[in-house]
C-alpha positions as CSV (number, residue, x, y, z in Angstrom):
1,X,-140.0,-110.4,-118.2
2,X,-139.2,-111.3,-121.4
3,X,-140.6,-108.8,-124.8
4,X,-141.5,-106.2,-121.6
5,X,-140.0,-103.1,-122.1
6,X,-137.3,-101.9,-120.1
7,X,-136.8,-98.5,-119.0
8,X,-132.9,-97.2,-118.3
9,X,-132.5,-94.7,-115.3
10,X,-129.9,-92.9,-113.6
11,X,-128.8,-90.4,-110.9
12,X,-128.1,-87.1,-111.8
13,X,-124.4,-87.9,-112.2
14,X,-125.1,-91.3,-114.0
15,X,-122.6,-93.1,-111.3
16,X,-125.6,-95.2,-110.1
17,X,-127.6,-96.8,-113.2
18,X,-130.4,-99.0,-113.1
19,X,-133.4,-100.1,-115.0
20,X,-137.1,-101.0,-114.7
21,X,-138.9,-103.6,-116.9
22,X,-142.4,-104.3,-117.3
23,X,-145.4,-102.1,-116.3
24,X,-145.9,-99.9,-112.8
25,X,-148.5,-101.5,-110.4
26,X,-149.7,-97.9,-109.8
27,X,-148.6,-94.0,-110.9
28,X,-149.9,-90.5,-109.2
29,X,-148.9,-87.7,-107.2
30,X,-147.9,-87.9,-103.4
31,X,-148.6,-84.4,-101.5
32,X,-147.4,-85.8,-98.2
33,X,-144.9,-83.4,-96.1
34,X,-141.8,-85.8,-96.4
35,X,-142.3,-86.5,-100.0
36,X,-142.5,-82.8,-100.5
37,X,-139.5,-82.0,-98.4
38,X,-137.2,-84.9,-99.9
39,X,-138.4,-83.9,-103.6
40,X,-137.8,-80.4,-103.0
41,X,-140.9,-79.3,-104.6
42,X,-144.9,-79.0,-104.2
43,X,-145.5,-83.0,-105.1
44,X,-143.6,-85.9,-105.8
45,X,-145.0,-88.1,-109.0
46,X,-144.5,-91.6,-108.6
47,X,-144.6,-94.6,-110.2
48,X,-144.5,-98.5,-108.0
49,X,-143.0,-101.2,-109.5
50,X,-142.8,-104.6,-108.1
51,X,-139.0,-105.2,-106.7
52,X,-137.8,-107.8,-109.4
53,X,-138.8,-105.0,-112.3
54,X,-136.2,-102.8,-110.7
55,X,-132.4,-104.1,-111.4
56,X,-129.2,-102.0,-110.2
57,X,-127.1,-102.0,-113.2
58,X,-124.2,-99.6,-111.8
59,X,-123.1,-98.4,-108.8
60,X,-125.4,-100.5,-106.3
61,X,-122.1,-99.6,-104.0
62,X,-122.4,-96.0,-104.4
63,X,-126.3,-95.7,-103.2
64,X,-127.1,-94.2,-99.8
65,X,-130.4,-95.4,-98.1
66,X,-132.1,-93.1,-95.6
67,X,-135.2,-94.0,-93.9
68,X,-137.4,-91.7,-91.4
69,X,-139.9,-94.2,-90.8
70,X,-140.4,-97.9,-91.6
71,X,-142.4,-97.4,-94.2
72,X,-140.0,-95.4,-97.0
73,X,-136.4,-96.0,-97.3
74,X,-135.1,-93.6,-99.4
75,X,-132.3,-93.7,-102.0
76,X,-129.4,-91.6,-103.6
77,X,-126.4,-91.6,-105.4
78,X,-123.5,-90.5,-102.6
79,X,-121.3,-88.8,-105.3
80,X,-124.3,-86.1,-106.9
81,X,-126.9,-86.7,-104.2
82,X,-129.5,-87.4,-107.1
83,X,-132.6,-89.1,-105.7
84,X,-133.2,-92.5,-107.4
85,X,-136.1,-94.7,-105.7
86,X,-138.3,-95.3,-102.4
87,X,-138.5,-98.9,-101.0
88,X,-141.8,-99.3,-99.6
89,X,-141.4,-102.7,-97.7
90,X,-144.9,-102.4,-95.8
91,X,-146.3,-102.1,-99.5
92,X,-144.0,-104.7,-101.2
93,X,-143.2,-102.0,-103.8
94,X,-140.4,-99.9,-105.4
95,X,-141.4,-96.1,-106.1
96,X,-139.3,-94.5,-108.8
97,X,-139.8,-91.0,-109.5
98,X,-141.4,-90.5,-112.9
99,X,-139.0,-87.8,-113.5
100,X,-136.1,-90.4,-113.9
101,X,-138.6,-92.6,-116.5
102,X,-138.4,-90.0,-119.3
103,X,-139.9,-92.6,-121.8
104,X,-142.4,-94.1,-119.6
105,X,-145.9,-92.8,-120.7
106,X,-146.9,-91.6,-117.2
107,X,-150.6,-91.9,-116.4
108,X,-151.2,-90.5,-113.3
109,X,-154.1,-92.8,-111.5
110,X,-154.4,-91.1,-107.9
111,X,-153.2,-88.5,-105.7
112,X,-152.4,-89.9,-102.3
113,X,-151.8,-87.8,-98.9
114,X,-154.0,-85.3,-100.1
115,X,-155.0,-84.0,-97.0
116,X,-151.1,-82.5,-96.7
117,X,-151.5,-80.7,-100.0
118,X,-149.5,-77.2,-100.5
119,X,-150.6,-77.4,-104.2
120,X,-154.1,-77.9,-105.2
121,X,-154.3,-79.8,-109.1
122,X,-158.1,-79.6,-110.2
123,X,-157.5,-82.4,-113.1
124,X,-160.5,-85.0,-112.2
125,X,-158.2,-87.7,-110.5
126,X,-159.4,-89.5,-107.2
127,X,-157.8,-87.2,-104.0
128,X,-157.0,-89.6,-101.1
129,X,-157.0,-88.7,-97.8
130,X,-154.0,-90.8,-97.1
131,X,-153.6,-93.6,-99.2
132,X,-155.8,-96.4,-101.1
133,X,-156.9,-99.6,-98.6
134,X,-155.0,-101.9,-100.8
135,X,-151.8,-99.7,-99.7
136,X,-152.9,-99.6,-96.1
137,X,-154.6,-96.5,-96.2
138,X,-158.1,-95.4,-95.2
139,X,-159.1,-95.7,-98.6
140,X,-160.9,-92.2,-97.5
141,X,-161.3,-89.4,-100.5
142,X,-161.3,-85.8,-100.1
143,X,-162.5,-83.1,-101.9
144,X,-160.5,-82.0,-105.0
């Protein structure tokens, strides 16, 4: 990963630190309910990195996981409670919010889990179902 940029990020506290290097295999919006309910707001934009593009720099002792179904554990900081990234092991990915990657210039591809929606964003991107087939989805669209 040598001459690829790097990215620093952070929990809301900064007692958890880590970076990401390289480009994201994918970035959109999720609208599925548990996204929604863990980001505390209408969507949840994300970006997936491969694992090795995501190094703990600080604090790797000091990060809670929590995971409601096989497919998403979720991580935080256990000082602040600040949300840091999503291990999708099913999808052999990392998603870390784009909110944390102030620097990364975030090109939203997709909108996943559509069909869950609370908040309807008319902006031309493809509206999945659930997910894409190469992410184990139906690979089904919905209208915008």
């Amino acid at each position: 990963m040598k001459n690829e940029k790097s990215y620093a990020c952070s929990c809301f506290c900064g007692a958890v630190q880590f970076t990401v290097t390289g480009e994201p295999a994918a970035m959109g919006y999720c609208h599925c309910e548990s996204c929604r309910h863990w980001s505390a707001g209408p969507v949840n934009a994300f970006t997936l990195w491969q694992p090795e593009a995501v190094k703990i720099t600080q604090g790797a002792d000091n990060i809670g996981t929590y995971n409601k179904t096989l497919g998403s554990y979720r991580k935080w900081c256990q000082t602040c409670g600040g949300h840091l990234f999503t291990d999708h092991p099913g999808m052999g990915l990392i998603d870390v919010y784009a909110a944390l990657l102030p620097g990364l210039p975030y090109a939203p591809q997709v909108h996943v889990h559509y069909q869950e929606t609370v908040l309807h964003i008319r902006d031309g991107l493809p509206k999945m179902k659930d997910l894409p087939k190469e992410m184990g989805g139906s690979g089904e669209s919905v209208e915008e």
